[in-house]
C-alpha positions as CSV (number, residue, x, y, z in Angstrom):
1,X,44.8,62.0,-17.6
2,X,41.0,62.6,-17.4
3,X,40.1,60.5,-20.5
4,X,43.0,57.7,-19.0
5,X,40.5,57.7,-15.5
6,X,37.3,57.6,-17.8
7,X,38.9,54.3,-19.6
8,X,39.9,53.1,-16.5
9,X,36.3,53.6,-14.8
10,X,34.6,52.2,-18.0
11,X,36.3,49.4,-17.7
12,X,35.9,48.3,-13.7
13,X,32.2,49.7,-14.4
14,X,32.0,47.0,-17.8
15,X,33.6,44.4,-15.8
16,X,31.4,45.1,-12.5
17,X,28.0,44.5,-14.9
18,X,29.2,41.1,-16.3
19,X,30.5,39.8,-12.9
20,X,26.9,40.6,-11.8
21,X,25.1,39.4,-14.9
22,X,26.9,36.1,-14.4
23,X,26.5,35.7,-11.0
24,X,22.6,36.7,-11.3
25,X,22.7,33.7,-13.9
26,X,24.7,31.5,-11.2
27,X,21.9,32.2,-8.2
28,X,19.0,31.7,-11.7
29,X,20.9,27.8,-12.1
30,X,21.3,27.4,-8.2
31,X,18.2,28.0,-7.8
32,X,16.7,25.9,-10.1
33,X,18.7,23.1,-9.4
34,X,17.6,23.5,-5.3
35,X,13.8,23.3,-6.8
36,X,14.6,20.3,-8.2
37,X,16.1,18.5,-5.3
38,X,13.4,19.6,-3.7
39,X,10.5,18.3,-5.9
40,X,12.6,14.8,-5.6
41,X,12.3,15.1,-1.9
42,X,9.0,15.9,-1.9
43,X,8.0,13.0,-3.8
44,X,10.3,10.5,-2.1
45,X,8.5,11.7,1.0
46,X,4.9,11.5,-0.5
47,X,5.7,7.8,-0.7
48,X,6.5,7.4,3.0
49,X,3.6,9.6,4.5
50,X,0.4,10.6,3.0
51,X,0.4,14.0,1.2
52,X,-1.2,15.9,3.4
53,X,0.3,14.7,6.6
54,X,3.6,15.1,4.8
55,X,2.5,18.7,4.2
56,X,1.8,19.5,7.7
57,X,4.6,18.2,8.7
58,X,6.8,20.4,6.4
59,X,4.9,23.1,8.0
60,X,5.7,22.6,11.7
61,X,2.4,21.5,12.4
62,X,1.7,18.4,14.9
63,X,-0.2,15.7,13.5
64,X,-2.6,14.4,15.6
65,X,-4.3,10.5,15.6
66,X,-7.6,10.5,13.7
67,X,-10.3,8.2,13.4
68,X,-12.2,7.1,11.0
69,X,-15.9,5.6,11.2
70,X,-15.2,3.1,8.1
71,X,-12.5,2.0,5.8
72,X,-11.9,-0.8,3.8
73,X,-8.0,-2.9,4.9
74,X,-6.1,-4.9,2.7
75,X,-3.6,-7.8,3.7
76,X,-2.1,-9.6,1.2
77,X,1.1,-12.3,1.8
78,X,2.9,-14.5,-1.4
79,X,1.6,-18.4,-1.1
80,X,4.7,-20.5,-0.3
81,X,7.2,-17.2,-0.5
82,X,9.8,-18.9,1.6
83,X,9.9,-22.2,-0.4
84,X,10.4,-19.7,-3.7
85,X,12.9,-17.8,-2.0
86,X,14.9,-20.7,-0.9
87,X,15.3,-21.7,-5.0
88,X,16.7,-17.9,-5.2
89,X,19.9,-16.0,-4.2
90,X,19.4,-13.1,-2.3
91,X,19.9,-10.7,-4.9
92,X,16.9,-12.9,-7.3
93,X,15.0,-12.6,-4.1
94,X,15.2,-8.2,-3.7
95,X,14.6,-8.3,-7.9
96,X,11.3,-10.9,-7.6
97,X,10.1,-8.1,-4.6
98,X,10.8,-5.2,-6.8
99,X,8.9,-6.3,-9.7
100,X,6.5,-7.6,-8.4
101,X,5.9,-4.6,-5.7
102,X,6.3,-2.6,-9.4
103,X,3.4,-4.4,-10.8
104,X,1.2,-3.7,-7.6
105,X,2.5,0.1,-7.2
106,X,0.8,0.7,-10.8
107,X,-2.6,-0.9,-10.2
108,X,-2.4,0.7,-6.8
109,X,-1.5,4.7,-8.5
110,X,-4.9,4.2,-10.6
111,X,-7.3,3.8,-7.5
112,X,-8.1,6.0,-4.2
113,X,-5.5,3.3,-1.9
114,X,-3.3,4.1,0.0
115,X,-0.3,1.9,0.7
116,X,0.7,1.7,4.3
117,X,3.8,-0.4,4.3
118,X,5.5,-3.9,2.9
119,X,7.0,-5.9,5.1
120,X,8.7,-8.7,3.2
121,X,6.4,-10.6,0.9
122,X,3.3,-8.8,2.5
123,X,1.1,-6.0,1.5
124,X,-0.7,-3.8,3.4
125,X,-3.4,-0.9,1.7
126,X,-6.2,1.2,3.1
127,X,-8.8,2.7,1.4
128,X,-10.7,5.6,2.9
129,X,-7.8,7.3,4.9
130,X,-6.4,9.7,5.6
131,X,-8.8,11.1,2.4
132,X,-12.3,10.2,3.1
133,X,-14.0,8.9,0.4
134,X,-17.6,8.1,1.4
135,X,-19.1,4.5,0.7
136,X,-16.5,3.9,-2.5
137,X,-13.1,2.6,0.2
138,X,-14.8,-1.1,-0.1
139,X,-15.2,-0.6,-4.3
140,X,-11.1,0.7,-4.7
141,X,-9.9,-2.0,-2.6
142,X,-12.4,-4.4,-4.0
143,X,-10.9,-2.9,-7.6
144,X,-7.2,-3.5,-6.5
145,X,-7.8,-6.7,-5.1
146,X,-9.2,-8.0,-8.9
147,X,-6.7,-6.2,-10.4
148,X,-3.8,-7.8,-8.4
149,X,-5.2,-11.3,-9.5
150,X,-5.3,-10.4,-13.1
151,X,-1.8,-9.1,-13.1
152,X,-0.1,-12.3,-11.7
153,X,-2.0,-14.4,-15.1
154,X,0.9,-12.6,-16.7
155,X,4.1,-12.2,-14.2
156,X,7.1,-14.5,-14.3
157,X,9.7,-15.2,-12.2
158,X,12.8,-14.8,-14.6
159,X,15.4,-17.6,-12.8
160,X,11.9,-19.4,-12.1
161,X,10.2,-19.3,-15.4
162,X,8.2,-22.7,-14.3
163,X,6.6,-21.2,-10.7
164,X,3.7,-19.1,-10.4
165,X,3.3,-16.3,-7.6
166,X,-0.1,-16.9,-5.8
167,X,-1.5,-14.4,-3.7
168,X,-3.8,-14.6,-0.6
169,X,-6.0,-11.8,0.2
170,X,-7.8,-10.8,3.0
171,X,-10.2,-7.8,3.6
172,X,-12.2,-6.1,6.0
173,X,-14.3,-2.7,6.4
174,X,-14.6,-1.1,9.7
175,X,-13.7,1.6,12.0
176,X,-9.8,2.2,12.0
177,X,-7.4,5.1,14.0
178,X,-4.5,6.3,11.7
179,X,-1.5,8.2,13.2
180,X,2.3,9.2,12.8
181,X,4.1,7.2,14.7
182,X,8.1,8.1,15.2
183,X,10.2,10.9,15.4
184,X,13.4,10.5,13.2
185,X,11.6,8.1,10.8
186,X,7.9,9.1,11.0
187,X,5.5,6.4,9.7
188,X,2.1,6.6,8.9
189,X,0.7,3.4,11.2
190,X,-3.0,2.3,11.7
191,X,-4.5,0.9,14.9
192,X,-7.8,-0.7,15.7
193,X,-9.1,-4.3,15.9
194,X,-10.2,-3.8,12.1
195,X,-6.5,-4.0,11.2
196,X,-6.6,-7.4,13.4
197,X,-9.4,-8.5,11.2
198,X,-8.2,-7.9,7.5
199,X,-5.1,-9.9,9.0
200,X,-7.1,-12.5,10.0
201,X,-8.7,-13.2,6.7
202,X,-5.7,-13.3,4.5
203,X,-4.3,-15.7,7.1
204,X,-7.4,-18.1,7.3
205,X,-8.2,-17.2,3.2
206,X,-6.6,-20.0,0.5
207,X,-4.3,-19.3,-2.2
208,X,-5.3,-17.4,-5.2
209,X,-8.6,-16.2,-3.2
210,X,-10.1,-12.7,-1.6
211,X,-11.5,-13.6,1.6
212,X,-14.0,-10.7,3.0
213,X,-16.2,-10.4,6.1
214,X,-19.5,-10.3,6.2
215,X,-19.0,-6.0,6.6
216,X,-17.3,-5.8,3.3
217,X,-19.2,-7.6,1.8
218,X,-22.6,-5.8,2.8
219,X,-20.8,-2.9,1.4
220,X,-19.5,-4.3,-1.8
221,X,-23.2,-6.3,-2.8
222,X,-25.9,-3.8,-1.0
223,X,-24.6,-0.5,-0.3
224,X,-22.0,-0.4,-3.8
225,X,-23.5,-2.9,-6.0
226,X,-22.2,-4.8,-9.1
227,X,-20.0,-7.5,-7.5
228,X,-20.5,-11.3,-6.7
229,X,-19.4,-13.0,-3.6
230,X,-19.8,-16.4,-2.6
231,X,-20.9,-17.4,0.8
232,X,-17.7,-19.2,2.4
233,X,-19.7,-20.3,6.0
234,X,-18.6,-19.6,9.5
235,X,-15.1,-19.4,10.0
236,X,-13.7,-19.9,13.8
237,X,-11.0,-17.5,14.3
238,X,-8.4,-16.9,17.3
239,X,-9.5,-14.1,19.2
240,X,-12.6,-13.5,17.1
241,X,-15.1,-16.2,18.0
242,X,-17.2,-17.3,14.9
243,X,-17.0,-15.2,11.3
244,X,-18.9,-15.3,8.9
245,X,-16.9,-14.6,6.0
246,X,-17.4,-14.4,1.8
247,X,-15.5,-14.8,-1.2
248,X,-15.0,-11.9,-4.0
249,X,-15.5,-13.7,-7.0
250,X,-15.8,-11.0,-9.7
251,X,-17.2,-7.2,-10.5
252,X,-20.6,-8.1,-12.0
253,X,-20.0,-6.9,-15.5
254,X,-16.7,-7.4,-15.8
255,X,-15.4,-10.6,-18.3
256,X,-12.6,-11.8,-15.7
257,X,-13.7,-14.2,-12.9
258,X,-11.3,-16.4,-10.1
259,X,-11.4,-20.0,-10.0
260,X,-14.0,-21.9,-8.7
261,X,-13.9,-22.3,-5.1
262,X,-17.4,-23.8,-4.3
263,X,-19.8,-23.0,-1.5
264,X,-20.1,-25.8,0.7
265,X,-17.1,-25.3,2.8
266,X,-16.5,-26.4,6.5
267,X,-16.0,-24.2,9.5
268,X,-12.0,-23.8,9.8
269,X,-10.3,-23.6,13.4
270,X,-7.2,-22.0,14.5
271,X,-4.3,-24.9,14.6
272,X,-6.7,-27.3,12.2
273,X,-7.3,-27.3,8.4
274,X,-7.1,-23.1,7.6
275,X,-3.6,-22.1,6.0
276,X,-1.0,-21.7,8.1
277,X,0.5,-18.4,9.5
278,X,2.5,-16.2,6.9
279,X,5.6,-17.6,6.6
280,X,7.4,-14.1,6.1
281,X,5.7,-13.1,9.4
282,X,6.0,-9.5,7.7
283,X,2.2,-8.7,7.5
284,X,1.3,-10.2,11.1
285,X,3.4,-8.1,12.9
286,X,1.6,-5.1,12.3
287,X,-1.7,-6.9,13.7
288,X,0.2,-9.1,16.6
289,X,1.8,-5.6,18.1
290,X,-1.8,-4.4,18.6
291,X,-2.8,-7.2,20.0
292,X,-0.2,-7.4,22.2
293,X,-1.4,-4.0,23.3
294,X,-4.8,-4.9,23.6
């Protein structure tokens, strides 16, 4: 009877250690499996806020508005977008966007930028924020901006294989307040008449062009060095009054160069000869809410 209980206890004891061993292995995969998911989280919320402010966040802690004495802004809209889109279906319209926003996402991952939102066919980056960088904002976005140019030599429309996408660019370096705006879907949203400015350039630049102000290009040509600008004149913009504004032509000692847009160009007015307003409206909204608050 005694060796019959001894079997007996054996065996619930034997049983016992594997139910544990496999449930010590179930907790192991579980585990892993919850890192996981959370690494993809992470990452798909590192694309919505900046790292840091995502961290904080995570942590409980509030994140208040900063400023910042000097950053470079980057607009950018597709010339004509809603005459291309009109030759596409809607689906040819979300693939054109994704490549192309593909395309731009790499050049973007291999400088200190900072992508603050696409709104259609329009772009908008800082450099400078929310990591300060020094002088070097105006060189990354300066970088990006030739880099952009390059890449369209080489992109194709697939159901277009005949049209070209053409890019206007505007920039502008100056003082900029950067904050996380919403509750339930927290964005990362910068405010200041700088924004205003950048938007104004890509709006009164030309197609295939980067249009800078006078600030950037002090930056880019006597505080950085190494890049060539052509004077474009004075500029009359809505709001602003008389610009002077420049053309980035090239990095000084780099091979690849944008075509020749002369020197000896006229002052532009708003409603006259400069290019007409985004036709997405996506990357004016940002600055025309601020103004409206302003």
């Amino acid at each position: 009877m005694r060796g019959r209980n001894a079997n007996l206890m054996d065996h619930v004891l034997n049983m016992m250690e594997k139910y544990a061993a496999t449930l010590e292995q179930q907790v192991d995969e579980r585990t892993k499996q919850l890192a996981e998911e959370q690494k993809k989280s992470d990452i798909l919320l590192y694309r919505i806020l900046p790292r840091q402010v995502a961290e904080k966040l995570k942590s409980g802690q509030s994140v208040e508005p900063e400023a910042f004495e000097n950053v470079t802004i980057f607009f950018s809209d597709v010339v004509s977008f809603t005459n291309i889109a009109a030759r596409c279906t809607p689906l040819q319209v979300v693939n054109l966007l994704n490549d192309l926003y593909t395309l731009f996402d790499g050049i973007i991952e291999a400088h200190d930028v900072y992508k603050v939102e696409t709104i259609g066919d329009g772009y908008l980056c800082v450099s400078g924020l929310p990591h300060r960088n020094g002088n070097m904002h105006a060189r990354e976005i300066a970088e990006m901006s030739l880099g952009f140019m390059r890449s369209l030599e080489s992109f194709r429309i697939p159901n277009l294989p005949n049209e070209r996408i053409s890019l206007r660019i505007g920039v502008h370096t100056g003082p900029c307040v950067a904050g996380v705006v919403g509750m339930s879907m927290p964005r990362y949203c910068l405010f200041g008449d700088s924004v205003n400015t950048a938007s104004r350039m890509e709006s009164h630049g030309k197609p295939g062009q980067i249009h800078i102000t006078a600030e950037t290009n002090h930056f880019l040509t006597e505080v950085i060095g190494g890049y060539r600008t052509v004077p474009r004149g004075d500029v009359i913009i809505k709001g602003k009054g008389v610009l002077e504004t420049y053309w980035l032509v090239e990095r000084s000692n780099h091979m690849t160069t944008l075509p020749d847009i002369g020197i000896d160009l006229p002052a532009i007015s708003e409603g006259n000869s400069g290019p007409p307003e985004p036709e997405s409206g996506g990357m004016y909204s940002t600055a025309k809410r601020q103004e409206g608050g302003n």
